[in-house]
C-alpha positions as CSV (number, residue, x, y, z in Angstrom):
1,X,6.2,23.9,19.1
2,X,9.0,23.9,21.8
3,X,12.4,22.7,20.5
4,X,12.8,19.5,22.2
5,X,9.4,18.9,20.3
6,X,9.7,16.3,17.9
7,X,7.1,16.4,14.8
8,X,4.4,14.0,15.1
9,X,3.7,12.1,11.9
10,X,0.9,9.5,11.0
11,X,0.4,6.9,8.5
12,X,-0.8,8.8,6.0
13,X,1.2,11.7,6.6
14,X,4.8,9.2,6.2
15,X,3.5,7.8,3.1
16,X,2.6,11.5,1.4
17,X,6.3,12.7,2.5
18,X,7.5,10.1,0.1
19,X,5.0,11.0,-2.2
20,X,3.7,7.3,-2.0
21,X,0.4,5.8,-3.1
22,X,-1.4,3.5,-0.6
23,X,-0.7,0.7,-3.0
24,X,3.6,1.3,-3.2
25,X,3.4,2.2,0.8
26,X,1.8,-1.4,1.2
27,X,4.4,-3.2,-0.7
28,X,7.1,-1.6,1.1
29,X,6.6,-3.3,4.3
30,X,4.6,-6.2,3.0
31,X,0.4,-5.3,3.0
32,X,-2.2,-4.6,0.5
33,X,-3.3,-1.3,-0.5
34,X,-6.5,-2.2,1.7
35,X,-4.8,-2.9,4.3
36,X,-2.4,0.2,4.7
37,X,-6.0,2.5,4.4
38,X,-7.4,0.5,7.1
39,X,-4.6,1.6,9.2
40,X,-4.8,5.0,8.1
41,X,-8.0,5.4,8.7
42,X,-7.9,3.3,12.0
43,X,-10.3,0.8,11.3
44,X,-7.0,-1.7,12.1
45,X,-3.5,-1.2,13.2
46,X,0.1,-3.0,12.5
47,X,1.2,-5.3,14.2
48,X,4.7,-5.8,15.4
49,X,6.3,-6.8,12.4
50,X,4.7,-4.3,10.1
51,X,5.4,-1.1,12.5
52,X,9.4,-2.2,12.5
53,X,8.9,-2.4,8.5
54,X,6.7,1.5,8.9
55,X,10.1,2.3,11.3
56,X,13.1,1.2,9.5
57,X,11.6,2.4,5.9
58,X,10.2,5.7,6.8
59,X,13.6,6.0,9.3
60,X,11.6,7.2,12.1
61,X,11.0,5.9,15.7
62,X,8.0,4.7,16.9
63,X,7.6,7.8,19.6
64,X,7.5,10.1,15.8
65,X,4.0,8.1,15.0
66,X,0.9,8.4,15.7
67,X,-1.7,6.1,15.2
68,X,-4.6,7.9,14.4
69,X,-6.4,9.4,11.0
């Protein structure tokens, strides 16, 4: 990886950097456990509200995620 690379994260990879279950990642920006694994898994995707939540928790940008399994 070049050095003006940043690291590229997704859902699930946020959430195992905090060593969070799907459940405790959920609650911190307001879903359900079932909902957080649809969006890991892609079957659905936050909306607007809920990726500034995934931002401001996980202190990323939304350029570091990707949205994809």
């Amino acid at each position: 990886m070049k050095g003006s690379e940043k690291m590229k994260f997704t859902l699930k990879g946020l959430r195992a950097n905090k060593d969070l279950t799907q459940k405790q990642a959920g609650e911190m920006v307001g879903v359900s456990k079932d909902v957080w694994r649809n969006w890991e898994t892609g079957r659905s995707y936050p909306n607007a509200e809920h990726i500034k939540k995934i931002l401001e928790y996980f202190s990323v940008s939304y350029d570091d995620i990707i949205f994809l399994d």
